[in-house]
Steps between C-alpha positions, in 0.01 A plus 500: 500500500665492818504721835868613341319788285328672759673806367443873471307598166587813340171651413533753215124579388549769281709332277264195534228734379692642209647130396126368555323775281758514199518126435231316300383123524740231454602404152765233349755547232345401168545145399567430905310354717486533855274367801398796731464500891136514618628560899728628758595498864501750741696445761436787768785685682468731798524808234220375328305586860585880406399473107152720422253409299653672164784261557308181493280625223774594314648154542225293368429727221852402408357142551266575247720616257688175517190291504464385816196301595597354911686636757676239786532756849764278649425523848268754678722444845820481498614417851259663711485861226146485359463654158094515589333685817552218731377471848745258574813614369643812421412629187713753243439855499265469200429176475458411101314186444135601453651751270667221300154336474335815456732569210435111401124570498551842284744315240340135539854380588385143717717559859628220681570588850773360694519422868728466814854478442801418732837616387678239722313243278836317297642535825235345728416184268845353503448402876402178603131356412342533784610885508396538186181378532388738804713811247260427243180462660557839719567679150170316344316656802605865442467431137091400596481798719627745236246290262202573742598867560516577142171303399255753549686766244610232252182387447378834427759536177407340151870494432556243835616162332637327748801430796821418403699352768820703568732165633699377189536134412882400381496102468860453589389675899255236523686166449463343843189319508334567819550910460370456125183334623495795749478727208242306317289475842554924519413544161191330465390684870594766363302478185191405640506757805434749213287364311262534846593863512400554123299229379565486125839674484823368346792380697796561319895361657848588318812243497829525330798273391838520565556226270652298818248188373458393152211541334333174504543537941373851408172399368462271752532715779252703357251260370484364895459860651195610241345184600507564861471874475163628292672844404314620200806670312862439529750769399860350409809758552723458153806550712667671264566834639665352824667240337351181655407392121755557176291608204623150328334298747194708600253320247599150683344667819198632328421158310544328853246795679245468185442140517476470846242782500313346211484175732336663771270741237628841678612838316882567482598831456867546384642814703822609292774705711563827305805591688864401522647455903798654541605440829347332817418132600589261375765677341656654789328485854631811616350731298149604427281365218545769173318414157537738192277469211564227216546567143165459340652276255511218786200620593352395214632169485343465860169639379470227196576183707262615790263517244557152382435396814248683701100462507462863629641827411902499550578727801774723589759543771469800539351790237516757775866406613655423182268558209368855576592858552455480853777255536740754408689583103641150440109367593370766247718470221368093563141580525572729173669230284241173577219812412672579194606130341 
């Protein structure tokens, strides 16, 4: 999910603890079945650096309800804001993520923690090669330094499962050959920089299509990078909430992402948008990104092919956005509707 939804969260925790307490496990229609997400993303916002504790517990106990198992923390910088107490960069007000993995720990929800990211980044790897090349090995060098500052508390938390790298892979970006083997060459520094830091851990990268190659390219693309690149897990963007993929051809896409995982023998994890853009890039550059909830009927359909595809628990974009009180009425009638199918 791009630097577009860096967006002010509307944090409503008493409703979040009424909605939370009120609502029982999930449950489908009789003679219906339906596949269940086992994650979610967080993707932290300068509010979330005035949240409290009761907010965050309140959130994953909502987590809970819906049976959540992992949490992705997108980044833990974004730019140079630290969501951690940082003696490099300047941290938020309350800085949340040991609470997260606290919370993780309390609720054995596995945590993956995200790094550094840039919100220049679509921006800055359009320029030329060589350009790129120095771009991505500065941001692989905060990302390491972010890595080494948060070692020592990660470590310390059961619920720590890994990094996720925050820079998003989009085929159709990396066509040129010499800035795709620039990728590949960042990727697999990147990867093995933190498995120093952590021996052990999982690496885990996202990538999305805008369904600008066909499928066949697709796989290929993807096949080449997981063989130069030893990330662990690889979590695929369904596209459907911004667009980039049509419900008709989505299951092309995830075919194409499945076998070339299988190839490599790495974990795909199908992340299914559960929002609708309304406005913003690409649809109209001069307005900000805006997403309202889906209907939970699409939802649904989203939630059954991921299934079909993935190796790990399907994940969410995002439950505390979009799928949850705390994103607001549309978000809860959402959260109340997949609870109550």
């Amino acid at each position: 999910m791009d630097n577009t939804r860096w967006r002010t969260l509307r944090t409503v925790a008493t409703l979040a603890v009424l909605s939370f307490s009120l609502l029982g496990s999930p449950r489908a229609s009789p003679g219906q079945e339906q596949a269940r997400f086992g994650g979610t993303f967080i993707q932290f916002l300068a509010s979330h650096g005035d949240w409290g504790a009761d907010s965050w517990t309140d959130l994953f106990r909502g987590f809970k309800q819906l049976g959540l198992s992992e949490v992705v923390v997108q980044w833990s910088l974004f730019d140079d804001t630290a969501f951690y107490p940082s003696a490099n960069y300047k941290s938020v007000p309350q800085p949340p993520l040991e609470t997260i993995l606290r919370l993780g720990d309390a609720n054995r929800i596995k945590v993956f923690v995200g790094l550094a990211h840039d919100p220049g980044f679509w921006s800055k790897i359009r320029r030329e090669p060589a350009l790129v090349g120095v771009y991505l090995r500065r941001l692989r060098h905060r990302s390491e330094k972010v890595a080494v500052e948060l070692a020592p508390m990660v470590r310390s938390h059961p619920s720590f499962g890994g990094w996720y790298l925050p820079e998003e892979i989009e085929d159709g970006s990396w066509r040129d050959p010499e800035t795709r083997q620039i990728l590949f060459d960042h990727l697999r520094a990147s990867v093995v920089s933190l498995k120093a830091v952590t021996p052990g851990c999982e690496v885990a990268i996202s990538g999305f299509s805008n369904a600008r190659s066909d499928p066949r390219a697709f796989e290929e693309f993807w096949r080449i990078l997981l063989a130069r690149a030893d990330a662990d897990r690889l979590l695929f963007q369904d596209g459907i909430g911004t667009g980039k993929i049509g419900l008709d051809h989505l299951e092309l896409y995830l075919n194409a992402i499945r076998k070339a995982v299988d190839a490599r023998s790495r974990k795909l994890q199908v992340v299914v948008e559960v929002f609708r853009q309304v406005s913003g890039p690409p649809f109209d550059d001069k307005t900000p990104f805006r997403a309202v909830p889906a209907p939970v009927e699409r939802i649904v359909h989203q939630a059954n092919l991921a299934a079909k595809y993935s190796t790990l628990p399907v994940v969410v974009f995002s439950v505390p956005d979009y799928m949850s009180p705390f994103g607001g009425q549309e978000a809860d009638r959402l959260y109340r509707a997949y609870l109550e199918r």
